[in-house]
C-alpha positions as CSV (number, residue, x, y, z in Angstrom):
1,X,-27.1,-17.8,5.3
2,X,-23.9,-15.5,6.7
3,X,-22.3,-14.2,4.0
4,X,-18.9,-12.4,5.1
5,X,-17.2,-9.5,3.3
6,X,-13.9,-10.9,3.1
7,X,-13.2,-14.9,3.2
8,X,-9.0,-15.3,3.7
9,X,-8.0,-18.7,3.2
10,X,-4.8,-19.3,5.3
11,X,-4.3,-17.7,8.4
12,X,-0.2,-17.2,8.1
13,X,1.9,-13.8,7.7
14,X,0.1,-12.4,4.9
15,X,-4.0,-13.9,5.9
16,X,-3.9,-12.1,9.0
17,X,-2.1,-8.9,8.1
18,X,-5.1,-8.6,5.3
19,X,-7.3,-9.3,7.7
20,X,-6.4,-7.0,10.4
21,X,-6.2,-4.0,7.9
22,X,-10.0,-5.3,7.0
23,X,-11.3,-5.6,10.3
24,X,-10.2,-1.8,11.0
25,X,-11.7,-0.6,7.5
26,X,-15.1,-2.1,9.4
27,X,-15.5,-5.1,7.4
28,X,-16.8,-9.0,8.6
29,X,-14.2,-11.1,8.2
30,X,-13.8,-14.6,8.0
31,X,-10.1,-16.6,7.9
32,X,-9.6,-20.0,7.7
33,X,-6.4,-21.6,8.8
34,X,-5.6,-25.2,8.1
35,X,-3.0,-25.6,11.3
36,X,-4.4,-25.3,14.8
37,X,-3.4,-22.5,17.3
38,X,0.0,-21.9,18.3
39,X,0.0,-22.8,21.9
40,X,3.8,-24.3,21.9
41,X,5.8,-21.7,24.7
42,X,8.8,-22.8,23.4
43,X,8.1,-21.2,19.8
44,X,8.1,-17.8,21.3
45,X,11.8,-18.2,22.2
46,X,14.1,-17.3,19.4
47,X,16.2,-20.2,20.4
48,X,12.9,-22.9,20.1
49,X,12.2,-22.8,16.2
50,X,15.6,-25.0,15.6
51,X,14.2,-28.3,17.4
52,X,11.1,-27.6,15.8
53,X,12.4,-28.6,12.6
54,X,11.9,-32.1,12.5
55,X,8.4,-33.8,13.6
56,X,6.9,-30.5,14.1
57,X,2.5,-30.8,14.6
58,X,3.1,-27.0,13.6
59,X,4.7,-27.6,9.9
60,X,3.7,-29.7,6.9
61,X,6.4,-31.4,5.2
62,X,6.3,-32.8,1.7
63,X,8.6,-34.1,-0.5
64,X,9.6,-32.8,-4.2
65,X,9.4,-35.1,-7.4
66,X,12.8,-36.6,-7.9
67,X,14.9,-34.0,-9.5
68,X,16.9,-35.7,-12.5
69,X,19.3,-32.6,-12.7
70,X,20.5,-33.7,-9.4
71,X,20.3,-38.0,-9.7
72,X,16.9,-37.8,-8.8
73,X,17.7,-36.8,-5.1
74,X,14.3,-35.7,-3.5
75,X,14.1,-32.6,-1.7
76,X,12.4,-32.5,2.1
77,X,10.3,-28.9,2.3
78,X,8.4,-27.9,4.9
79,X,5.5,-25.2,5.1
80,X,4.2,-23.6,7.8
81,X,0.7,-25.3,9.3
82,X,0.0,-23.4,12.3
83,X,-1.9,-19.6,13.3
84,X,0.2,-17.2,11.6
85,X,2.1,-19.3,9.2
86,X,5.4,-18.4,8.9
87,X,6.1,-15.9,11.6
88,X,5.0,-18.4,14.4
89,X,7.8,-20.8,13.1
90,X,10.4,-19.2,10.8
91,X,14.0,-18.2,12.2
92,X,12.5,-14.3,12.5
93,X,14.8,-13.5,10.3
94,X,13.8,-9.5,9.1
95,X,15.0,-9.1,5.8
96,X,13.2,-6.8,2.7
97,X,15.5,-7.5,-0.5
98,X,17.0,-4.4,-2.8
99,X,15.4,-1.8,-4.6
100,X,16.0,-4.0,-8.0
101,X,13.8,-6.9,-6.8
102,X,11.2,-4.4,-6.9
103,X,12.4,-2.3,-10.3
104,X,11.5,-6.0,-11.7
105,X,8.1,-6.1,-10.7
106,X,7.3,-2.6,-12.2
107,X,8.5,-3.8,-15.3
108,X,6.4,-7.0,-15.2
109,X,3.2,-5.2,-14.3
110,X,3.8,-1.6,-15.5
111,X,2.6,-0.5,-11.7
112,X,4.7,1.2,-9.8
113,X,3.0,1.1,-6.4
114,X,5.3,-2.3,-6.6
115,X,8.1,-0.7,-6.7
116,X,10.7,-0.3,-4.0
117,X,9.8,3.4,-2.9
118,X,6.2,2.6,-2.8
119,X,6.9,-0.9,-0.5
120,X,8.9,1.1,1.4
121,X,6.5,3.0,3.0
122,X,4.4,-0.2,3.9
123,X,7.4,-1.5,5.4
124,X,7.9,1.1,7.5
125,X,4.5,1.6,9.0
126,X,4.6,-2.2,10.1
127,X,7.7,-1.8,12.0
128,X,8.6,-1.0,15.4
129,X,12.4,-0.9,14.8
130,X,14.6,-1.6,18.4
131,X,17.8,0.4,16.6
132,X,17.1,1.9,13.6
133,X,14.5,4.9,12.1
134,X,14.6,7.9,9.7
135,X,13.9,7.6,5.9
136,X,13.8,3.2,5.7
137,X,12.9,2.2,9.2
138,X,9.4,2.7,11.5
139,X,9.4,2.6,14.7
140,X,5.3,2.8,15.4
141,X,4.3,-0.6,13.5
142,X,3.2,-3.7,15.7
143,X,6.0,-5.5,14.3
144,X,9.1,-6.0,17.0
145,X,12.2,-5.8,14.9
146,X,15.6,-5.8,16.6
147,X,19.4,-6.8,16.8
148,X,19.9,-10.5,18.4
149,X,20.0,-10.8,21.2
150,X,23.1,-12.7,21.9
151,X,26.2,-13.0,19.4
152,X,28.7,-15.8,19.5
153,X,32.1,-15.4,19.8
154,X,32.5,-17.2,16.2
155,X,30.3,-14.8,14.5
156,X,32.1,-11.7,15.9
157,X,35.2,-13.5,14.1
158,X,33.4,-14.2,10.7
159,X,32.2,-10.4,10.7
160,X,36.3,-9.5,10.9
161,X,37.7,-11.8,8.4
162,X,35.0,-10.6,5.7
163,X,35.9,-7.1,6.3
164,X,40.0,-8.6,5.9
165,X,38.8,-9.8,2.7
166,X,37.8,-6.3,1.3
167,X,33.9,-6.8,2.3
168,X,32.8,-3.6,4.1
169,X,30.5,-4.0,7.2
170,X,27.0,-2.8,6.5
171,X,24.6,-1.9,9.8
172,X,21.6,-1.9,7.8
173,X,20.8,-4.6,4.8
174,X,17.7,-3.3,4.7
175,X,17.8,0.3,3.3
176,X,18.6,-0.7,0.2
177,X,22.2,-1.4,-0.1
178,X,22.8,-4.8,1.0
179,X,26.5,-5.2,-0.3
180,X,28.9,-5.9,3.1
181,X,28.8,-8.0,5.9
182,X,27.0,-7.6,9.2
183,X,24.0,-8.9,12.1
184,X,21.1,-9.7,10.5
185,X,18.2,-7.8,12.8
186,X,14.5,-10.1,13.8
187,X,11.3,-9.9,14.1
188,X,11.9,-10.5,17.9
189,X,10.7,-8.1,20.8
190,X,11.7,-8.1,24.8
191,X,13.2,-11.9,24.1
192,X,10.5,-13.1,22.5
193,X,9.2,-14.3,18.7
194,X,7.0,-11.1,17.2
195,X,4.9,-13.4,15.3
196,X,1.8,-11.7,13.8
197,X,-0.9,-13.4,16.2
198,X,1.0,-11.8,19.2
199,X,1.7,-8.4,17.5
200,X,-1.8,-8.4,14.9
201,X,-4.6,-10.7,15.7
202,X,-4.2,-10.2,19.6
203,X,-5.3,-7.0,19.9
204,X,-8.2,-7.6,17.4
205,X,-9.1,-11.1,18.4
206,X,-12.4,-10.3,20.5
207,X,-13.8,-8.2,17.6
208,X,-17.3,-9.7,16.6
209,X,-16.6,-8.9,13.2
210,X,-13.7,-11.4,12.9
211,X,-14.4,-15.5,12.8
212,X,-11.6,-17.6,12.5
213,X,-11.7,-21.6,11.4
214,X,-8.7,-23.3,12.8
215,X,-7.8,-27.1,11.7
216,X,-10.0,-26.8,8.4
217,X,-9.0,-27.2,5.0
218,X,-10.6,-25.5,2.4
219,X,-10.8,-28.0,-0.9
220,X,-11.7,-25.6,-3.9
221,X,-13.3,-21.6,-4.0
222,X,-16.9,-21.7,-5.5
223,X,-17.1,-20.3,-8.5
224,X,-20.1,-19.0,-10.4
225,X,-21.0,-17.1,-14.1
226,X,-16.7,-16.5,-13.8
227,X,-17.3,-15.0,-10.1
228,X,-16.1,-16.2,-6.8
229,X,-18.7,-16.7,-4.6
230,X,-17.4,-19.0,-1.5
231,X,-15.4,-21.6,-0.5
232,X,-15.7,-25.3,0.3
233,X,-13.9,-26.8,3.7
234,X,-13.7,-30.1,5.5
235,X,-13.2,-30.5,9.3
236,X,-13.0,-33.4,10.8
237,X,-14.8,-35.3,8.1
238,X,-17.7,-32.9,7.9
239,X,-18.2,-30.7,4.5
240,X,-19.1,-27.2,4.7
241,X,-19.5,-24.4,2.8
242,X,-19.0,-20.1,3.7
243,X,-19.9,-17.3,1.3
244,X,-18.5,-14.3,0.9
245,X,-18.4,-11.0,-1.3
246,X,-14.6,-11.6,-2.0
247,X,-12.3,-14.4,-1.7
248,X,-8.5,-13.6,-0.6
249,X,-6.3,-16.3,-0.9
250,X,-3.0,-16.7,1.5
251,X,-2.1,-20.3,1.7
252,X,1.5,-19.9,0.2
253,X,3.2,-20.7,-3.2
254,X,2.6,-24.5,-2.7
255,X,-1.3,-24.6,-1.7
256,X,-2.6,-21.3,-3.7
257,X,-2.3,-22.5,-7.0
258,X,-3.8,-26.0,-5.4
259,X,-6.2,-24.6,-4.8
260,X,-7.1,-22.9,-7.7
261,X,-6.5,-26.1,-10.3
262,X,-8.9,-27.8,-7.5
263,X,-11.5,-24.6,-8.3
264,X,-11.0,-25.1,-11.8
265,X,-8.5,-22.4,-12.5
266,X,-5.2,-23.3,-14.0
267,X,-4.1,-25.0,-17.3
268,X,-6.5,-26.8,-19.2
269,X,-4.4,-29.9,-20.4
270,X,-3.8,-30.8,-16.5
271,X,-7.4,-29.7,-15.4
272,X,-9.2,-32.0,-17.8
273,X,-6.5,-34.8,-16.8
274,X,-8.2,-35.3,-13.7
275,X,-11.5,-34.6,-14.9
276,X,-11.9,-31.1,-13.1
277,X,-14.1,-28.8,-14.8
278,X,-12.4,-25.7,-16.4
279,X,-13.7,-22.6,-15.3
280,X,-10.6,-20.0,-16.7
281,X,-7.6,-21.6,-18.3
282,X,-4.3,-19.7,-16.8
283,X,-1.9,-21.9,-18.1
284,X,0.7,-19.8,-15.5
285,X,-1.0,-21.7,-12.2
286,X,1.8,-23.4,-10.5
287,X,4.5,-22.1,-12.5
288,X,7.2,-19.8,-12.2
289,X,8.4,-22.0,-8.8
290,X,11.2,-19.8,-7.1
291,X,13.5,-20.4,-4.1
292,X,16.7,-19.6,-2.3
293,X,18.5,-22.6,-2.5
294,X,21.7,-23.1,-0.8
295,X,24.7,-25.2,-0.2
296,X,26.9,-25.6,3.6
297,X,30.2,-25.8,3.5
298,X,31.2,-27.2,6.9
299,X,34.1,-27.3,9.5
300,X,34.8,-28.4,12.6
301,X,36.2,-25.7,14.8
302,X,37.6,-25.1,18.8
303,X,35.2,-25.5,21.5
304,X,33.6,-22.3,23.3
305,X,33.0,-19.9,20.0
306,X,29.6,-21.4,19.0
307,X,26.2,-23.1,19.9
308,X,27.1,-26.8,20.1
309,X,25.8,-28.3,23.0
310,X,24.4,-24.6,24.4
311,X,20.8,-27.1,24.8
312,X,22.1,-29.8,26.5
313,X,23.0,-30.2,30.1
314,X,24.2,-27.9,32.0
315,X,24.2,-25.7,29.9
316,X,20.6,-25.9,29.1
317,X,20.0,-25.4,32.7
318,X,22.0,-22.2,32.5
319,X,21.1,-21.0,29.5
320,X,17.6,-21.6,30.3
321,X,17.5,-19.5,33.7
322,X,19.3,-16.4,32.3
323,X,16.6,-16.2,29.8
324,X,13.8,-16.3,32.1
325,X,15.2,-14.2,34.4
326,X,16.5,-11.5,32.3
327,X,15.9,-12.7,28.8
328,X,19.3,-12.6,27.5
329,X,21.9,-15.2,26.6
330,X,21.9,-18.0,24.0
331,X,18.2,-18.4,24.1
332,X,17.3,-15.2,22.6
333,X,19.2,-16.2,19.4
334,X,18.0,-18.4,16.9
335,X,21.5,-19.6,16.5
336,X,22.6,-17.1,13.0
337,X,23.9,-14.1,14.1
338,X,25.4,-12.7,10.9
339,X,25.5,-12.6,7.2
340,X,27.2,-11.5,4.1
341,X,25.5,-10.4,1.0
342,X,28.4,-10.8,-2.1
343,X,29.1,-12.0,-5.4
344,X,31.7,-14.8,-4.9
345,X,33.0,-13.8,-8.6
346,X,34.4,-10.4,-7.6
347,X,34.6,-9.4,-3.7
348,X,34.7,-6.0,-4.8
349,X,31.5,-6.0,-6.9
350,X,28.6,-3.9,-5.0
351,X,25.8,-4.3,-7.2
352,X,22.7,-6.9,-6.9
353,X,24.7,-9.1,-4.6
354,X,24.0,-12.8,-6.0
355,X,24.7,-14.7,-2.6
356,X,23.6,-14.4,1.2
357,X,26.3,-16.1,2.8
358,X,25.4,-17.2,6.2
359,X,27.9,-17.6,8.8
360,X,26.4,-20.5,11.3
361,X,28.2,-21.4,14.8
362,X,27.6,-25.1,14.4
363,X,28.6,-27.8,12.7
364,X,25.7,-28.5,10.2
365,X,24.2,-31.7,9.8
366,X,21.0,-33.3,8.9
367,X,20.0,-36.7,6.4
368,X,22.6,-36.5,3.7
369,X,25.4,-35.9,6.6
370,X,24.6,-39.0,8.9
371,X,27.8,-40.3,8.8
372,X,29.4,-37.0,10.5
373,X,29.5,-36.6,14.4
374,X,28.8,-33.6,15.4
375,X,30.7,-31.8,17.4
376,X,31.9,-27.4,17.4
377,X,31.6,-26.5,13.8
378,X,31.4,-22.8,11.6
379,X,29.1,-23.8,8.4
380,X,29.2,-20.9,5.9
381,X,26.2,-21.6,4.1
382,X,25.8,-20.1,0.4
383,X,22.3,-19.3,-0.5
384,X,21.4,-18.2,-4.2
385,X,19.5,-14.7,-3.8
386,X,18.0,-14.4,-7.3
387,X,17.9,-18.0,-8.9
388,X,17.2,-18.2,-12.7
389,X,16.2,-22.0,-12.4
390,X,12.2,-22.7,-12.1
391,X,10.1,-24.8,-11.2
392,X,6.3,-25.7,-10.8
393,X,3.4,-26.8,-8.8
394,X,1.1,-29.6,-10.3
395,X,-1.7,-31.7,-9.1
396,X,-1.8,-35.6,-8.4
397,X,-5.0,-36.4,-8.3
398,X,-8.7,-35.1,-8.5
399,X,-8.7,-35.1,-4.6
400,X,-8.1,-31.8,-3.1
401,X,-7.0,-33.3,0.5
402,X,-4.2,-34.9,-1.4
403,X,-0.3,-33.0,-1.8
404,X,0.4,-31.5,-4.4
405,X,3.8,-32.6,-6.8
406,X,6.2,-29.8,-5.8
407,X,9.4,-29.5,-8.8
408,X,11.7,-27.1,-7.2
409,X,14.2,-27.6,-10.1
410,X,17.5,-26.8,-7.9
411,X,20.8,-26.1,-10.6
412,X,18.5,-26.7,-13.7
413,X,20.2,-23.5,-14.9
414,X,24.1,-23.2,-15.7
415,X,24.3,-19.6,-14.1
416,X,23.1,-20.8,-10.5
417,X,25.8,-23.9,-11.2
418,X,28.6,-21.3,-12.0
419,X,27.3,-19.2,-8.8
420,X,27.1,-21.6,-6.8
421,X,30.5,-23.3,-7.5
422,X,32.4,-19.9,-6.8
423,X,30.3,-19.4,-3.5
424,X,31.8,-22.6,-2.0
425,X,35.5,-21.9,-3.7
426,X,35.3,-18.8,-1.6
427,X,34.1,-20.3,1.5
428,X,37.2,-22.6,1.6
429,X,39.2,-19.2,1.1
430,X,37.1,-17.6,3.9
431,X,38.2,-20.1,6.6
432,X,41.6,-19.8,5.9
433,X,41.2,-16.0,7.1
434,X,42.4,-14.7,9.7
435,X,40.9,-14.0,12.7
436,X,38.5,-16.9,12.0
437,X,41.3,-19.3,10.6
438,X,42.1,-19.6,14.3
439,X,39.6,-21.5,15.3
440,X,39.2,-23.9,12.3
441,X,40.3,-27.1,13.0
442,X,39.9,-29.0,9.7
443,X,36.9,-28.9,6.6
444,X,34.5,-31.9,7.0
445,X,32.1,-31.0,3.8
446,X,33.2,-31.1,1.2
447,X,36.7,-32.5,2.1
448,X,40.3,-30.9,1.4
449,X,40.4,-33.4,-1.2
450,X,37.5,-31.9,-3.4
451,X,39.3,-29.5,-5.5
452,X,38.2,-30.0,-9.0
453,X,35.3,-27.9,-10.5
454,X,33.3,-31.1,-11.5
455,X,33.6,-32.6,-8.1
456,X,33.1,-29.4,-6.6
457,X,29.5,-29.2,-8.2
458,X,28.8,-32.8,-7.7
459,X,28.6,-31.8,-4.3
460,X,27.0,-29.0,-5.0
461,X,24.3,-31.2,-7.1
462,X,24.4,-33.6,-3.7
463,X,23.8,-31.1,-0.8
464,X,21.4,-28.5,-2.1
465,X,18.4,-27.8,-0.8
466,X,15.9,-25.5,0.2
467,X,16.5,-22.3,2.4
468,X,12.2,-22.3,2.6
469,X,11.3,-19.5,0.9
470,X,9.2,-21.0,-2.2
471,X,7.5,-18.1,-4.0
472,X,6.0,-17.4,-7.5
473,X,3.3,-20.0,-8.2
474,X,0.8,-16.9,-9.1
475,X,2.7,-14.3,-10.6
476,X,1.6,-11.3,-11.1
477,X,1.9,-9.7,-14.4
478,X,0.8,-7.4,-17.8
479,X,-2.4,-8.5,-19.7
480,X,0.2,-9.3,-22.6
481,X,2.0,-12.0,-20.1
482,X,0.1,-15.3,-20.7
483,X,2.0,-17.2,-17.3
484,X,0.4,-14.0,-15.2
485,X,-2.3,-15.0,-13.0
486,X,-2.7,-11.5,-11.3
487,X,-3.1,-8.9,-12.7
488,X,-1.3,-5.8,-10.8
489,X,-4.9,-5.4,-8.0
490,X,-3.8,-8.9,-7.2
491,X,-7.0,-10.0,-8.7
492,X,-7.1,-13.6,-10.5
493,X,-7.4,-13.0,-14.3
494,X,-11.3,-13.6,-15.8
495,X,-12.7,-14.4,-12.2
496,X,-14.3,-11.6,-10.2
497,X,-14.0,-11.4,-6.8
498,X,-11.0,-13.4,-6.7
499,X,-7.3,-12.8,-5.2
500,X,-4.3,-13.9,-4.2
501,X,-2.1,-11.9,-1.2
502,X,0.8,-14.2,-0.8
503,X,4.2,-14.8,-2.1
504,X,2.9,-16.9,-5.1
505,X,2.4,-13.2,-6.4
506,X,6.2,-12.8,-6.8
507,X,7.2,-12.2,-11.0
508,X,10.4,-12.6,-9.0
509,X,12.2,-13.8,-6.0
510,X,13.0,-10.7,-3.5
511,X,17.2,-11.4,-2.4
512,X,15.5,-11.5,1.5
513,X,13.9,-14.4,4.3
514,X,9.9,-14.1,2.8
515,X,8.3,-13.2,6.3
516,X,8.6,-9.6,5.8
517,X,7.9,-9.3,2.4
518,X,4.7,-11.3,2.6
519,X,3.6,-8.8,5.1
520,X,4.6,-5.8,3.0
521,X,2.6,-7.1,-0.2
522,X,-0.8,-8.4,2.0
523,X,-0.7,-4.4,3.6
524,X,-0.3,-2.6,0.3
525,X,-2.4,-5.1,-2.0
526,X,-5.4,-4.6,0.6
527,X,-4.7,-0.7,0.6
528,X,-5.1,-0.8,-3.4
529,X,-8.0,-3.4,-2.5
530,X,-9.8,-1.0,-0.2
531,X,-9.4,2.3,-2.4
532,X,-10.5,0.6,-5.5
């Protein structure tokens, strides 16, 4: 019988930046990845994640209980089910959060190689920055990160009115001071998606010492006298079992804690519910749900400014030749150019930015906007950066190949109401700024008419959803902290041999898109993994 060093179950962002760091240190390693191999050529252009979206064989969509804070609408969220997670399918969005995201960890944990200096450097050595270097930025790391490729005339516009508006423009939200409006930069390099197969597992990939399970679900860890000692899988119908010295686990916020109630590992009440036998009772399994939620506001604007109808036609045809044979032009953006990090309160207001206010070229629309034609559109797109509503992750049934029941709990606090509602109070304001009140031809959503505060958050209540970014579901946390199910090692509490190197480690949200942090926390929690 093999038994591996390392097992690492989910082979997304953080999985295989843990296990490239391990297969250097000269370990065996074994990951196991529910999703099949990304072999989709269309992902690695920035522009081909959008039509992914719906339908995608490389995502795994679910849908939340229904939320009675919001007349029990149900939520559609999709995770990533595919060889390197997130980065194969995300927008490549490259964003870390501020230095207080990080302050709040500390304080949780009492460790400050969680803090924002010490993150920093981890950071840093993953990136290979197209632009930017010096004390934030790297530019040695296997991780492409650039400006896009293309901006559209629209976004150039959005930039200027902000700045009209008192907002200055910021060149880098990513050393620390995200206050301003600017480009976002990507995890894209030479036109294409720098996902971390490409940029990580590549160059590794013929090592003997790695083995990697694709299209396998693993159903529960083995545990035994409180120690992990494998993990149980299906494939195809057949049930097998793979040993190993330590168990990592980086299946995301809504599959980790699965699989740990499935092992036996969460809070007793539920566990014995469904007959599962308790091996350590962690009431904070599932949990502490976070995620940037947001809310469009949508207009219908001139023609030629945006990205309506840039993949149809013609202009498909176009589009599509200038960015094989140069790699330039629509198809290296994946359609958000730009950003503003505010608080809709007080322009002026620098510190911990409470919104990301995207500024999106089209006219957004999706199941709760059938009735709209689409057609050139701006949609400024208010997403809450450090929600104080939660949420949790519980089980349905005994049977591990079943979902889980996700509770997001979107405006179940009165502070992301109230943020929220002045968010889209100054989005109206915004496209009545010049120079981008020039091309606004009239508000679709919510409606000149909606003016009130209470029909302004009915809306609210009506269009929120997720911006995919759950996080939390395993916090991290003191020994004093009952809900903590790490301790500050990333190790689970009472179970040896046992971790957890995804975003489900989050005390809380970062104000950042979740693809860079994951990789920042799986390369310093194996560092601390490999010097203890």
């Amino acid at each position: 019988m093999k038994i591996f060093d390392f097992i690492i179950v989910g082979g997304g962002t953080s999985g295989t930046v843990t296990a490239e760091k391990l297969i250097k240190n000269g370990h065996t390693v074994l990951i196991i990845e529910e999703g099949k191999k990304n072999s989709n050529p269309f992902l690695s252009m920035p522009a081909g994640w959008i039509p992914m979206l719906e339908g995608s064989p490389y995502l795994k969509f679910y849908k939340s209980s229904p939320q009675p804070q919001l007349g029990n609408r149900q939520h559609d969220i999709a995770q990533a089910k595919v060889f390197g997670g997130g980065s194969s399918v995300n927008g490549m969005v490259y964003m870390r959060g501020k230095p207080s995201d990080y302050e709040n960890w500390v304080r949780e944990t009492g460790d400050e190689r969680w803090g924002w200096d010490s993150l920093l450097q981890n950071y840093k050595q993953l990136e290979n920055n197209q632009r930017l270097g010096g004390e934030f930025h790297g530019n040695g790391g296997p991780i492409k990160v650039s400006d896009p490729g293309y901006v559209a005339e629209g976004s150039n516009l959005y930039i200027k009115s902000m700045q009209n508006l008192g907002l200055p423009y910021n060149r880098d939200f990513n050393n620390g001071k995200q206050y301003g409006v600017g480009l976002m930069q990507y995890t894209i390099g030479d036109g294409k998606r720098c996902d971390t197969i490409s940029s990580i597992i590549k160059p590794i990939i013929k090592n003997k010492k790695l083995k990697i399970k694709l299209n396998t679900t693993v159903t529960k860890v083995i545990i035994e006298n409180k120690k992990a000692t494998g993990v149980e899988t299906i494939s195809n119908g057949i049930n097998e079992k793979f040993f190993g010295k330590e168990i990592i686990l980086t299946a995301g916020a809504l599959i980790t804690p699965k699989i740990l109630m499935h092992s036996g590992i969460g809070e007793e009440t539920q566990l014995r519910k469904f007959d599962i036998n308790v091996k350590e009772n962690l009431p904070g399994v599932g949990k502490n749900l976070q995620d940037h939620h947001e809310v469009p506001f949508v207009t219908r604007a001139k023609p030629g400014y945006g990205y309506f109808k840039q993949d149809k036609g013609w202009r498909m045809i176009r589009n599509g030749i200038q960015y094989l044979l140069f790699k330039s032009g629509p198809v290296t953006s994946n359609g958000v150019d730009c950003c503003s990090f505010l608080n809709p309160e007080d322009l002026q207001d620098s510190t911990d930015p409470k919104i990301k206010l995207y500024c999106v070229q089209i006219m957004y629309t999706d199941r709760d906007t059938k009735g709209i034609k689409p057609d050139h559109g701006v949609t400024l797109t208010s997403c809450i950066m450090n929600p104080k509503s939660r949420g949790d992750v519980t089980l349905n049934s005994s049977n591990p190949l079943d979902l889980p029941n996700i509770n997001p709990n979107f405006l179940s606090n009165q502070d992301d109401i109230k943020t929220l509602l002045e968010s889209v109070k100054l989005a109206r304001k915004i496209i009545k700024t010049k120079p981008l009140s020039d091309i606004i031809l009239d508000e679709i959503l919510p409606g000149e008419k909606i003016i009130d505060d209470d029909s302004l958050i009915n809306y609210c209540k009506k269009m929120i959803k997720t911006n995919w970014h759950p996080v939390g579901t395993c916090k991290m946390g003191n020994d004093n902290d009952r809900l903590a199910v790490l301790n500050s090692k990333l190790q689970v509490k009472g179970i040896e041999n046992l971790r957890v190197f995804d975003v489900s480690m989050m005390p809380n949200i970062v104000s950042a898109n979740t693809n860079a942090p994951a990789m920042a926390i799986a390369d310093n929690a194996t560092n601390i993994m490999l010097k203890g």
